[in-house]
C-alpha positions in Angstrom: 29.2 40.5 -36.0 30.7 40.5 -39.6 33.8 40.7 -40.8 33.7 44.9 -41.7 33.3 44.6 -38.7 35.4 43.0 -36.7 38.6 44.9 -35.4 40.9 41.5 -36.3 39.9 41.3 -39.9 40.2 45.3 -40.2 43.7 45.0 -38.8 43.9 41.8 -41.4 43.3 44.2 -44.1 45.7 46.8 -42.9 43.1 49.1 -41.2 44.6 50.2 -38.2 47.8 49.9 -36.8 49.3 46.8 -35.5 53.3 45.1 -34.6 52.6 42.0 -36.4 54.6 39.1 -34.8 54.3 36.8 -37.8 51.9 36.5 -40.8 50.8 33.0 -42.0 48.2 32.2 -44.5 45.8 30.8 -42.6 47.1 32.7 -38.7 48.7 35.6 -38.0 50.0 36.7 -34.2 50.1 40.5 -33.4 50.9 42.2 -30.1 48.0 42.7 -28.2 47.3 46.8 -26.7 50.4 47.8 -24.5 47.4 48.1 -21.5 46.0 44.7 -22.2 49.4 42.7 -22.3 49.2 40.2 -19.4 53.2 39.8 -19.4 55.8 41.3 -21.4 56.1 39.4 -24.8 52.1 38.2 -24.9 51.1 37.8 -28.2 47.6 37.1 -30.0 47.6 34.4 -32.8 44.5 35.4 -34.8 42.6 33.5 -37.6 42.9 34.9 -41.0 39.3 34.4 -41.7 36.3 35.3 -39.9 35.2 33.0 -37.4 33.4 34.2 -33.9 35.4 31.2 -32.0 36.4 27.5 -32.0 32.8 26.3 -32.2 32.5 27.7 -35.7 36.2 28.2 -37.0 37.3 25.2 -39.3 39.7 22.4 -38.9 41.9 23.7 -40.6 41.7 27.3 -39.1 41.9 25.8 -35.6 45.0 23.6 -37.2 47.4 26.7 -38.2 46.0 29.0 -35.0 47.2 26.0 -32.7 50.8 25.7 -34.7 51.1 29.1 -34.7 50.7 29.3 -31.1 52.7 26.5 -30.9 55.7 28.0 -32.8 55.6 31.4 -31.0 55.8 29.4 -27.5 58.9 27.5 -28.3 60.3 30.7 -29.6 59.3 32.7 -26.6 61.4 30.5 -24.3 64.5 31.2 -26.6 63.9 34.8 -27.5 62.3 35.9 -23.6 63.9 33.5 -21.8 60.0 32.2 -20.7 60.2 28.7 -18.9 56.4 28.4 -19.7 53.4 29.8 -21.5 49.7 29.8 -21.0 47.2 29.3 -23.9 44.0 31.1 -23.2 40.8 31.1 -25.5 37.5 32.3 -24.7 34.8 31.5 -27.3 31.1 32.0 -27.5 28.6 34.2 -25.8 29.1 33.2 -22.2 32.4 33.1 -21.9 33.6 36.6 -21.1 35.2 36.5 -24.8 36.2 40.5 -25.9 36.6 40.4 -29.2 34.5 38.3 -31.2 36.7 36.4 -33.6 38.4 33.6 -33.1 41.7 33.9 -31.3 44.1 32.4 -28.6 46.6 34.3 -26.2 50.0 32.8 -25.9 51.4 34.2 -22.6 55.1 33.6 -21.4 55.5 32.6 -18.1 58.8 32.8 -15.2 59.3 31.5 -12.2 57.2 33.1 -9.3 56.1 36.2 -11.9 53.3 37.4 -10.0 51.0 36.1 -12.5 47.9 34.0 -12.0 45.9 32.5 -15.5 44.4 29.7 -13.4 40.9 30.6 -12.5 40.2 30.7 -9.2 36.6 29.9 -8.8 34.2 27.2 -10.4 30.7 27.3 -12.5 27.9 26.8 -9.7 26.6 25.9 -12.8 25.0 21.9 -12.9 24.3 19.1 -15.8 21.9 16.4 -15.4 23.5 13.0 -14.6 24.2 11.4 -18.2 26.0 14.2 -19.4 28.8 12.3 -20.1 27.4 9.7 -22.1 24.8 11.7 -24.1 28.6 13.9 -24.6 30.3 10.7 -25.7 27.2 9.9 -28.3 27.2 13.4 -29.7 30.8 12.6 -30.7 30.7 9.1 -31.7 28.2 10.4 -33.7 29.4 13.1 -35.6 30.8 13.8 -38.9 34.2 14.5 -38.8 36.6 16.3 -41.6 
């Protein structure tokens, strides 16, 4: 998918409508669809440019989504009165990801609110024994910004 497009960078460009929480220039967090909110107060915190997920987005875009994120949690537990928040991201082809462009959902939590972000099954998937070190290589190895 390209950025025409994508439904993020159309709302970016002011196609569409959208309650924008806050607009930075590098993230921007916009209420998600009244039927997708998870909790009242959910926000998306969307990457200004075009990226399909974390795999591909750059430092620097994963940087100011994560501190956007970040700000918006510590002022949900001031404005909402949340006494938590859950961080979810789904990114690439296999994980049930909905709208492809990088994103993360910032989701206030309260005490015993019915709601349950924890997943509550495992892969049956299975690696071959040295996945960990052949993991460890791949990183020790790799160019970093």
């Amino acid at each position: 998918m390209n950025s025409e497009e994508c439904i993020f960078c159309n709302l970016l460009r002011g196609h569409g409508e959208a309650v924008w929480i806050a607009r930075r220039e590098r993230a921007s967090a916009l209420r998600p669809l009244e039927a997708d909110q998870l909790a009242p107060g959910h926000a998306l915190v969307i990457s200004n440019d075009h990226a399909l997920g974390i795999q591909d987005a750059s430092p620097q875009t994963v940087e100011a989504v994560a501190l956007l994120a970040q700000e918006i949690a510590q002022a949900m537990s001031q404005v909402v009165g949340a006494g938590g928040v859950n961080i979810l991201n789904a990114s690439g082809a296999d994980s049930d990801q909905s709208v492809l462009h990088f994103h993360v959902h910032v989701v206030p939590r309260w005490h015993a609110d019915g709601l349950d972000t924890w997943p509550s099954t495992v892969s049956t998937h299975t690696l071959d024994h040295g996945w960990t070190s052949a993991l460890q290589h791949a990183l020790a190895t790799a160019s970093r910004p």
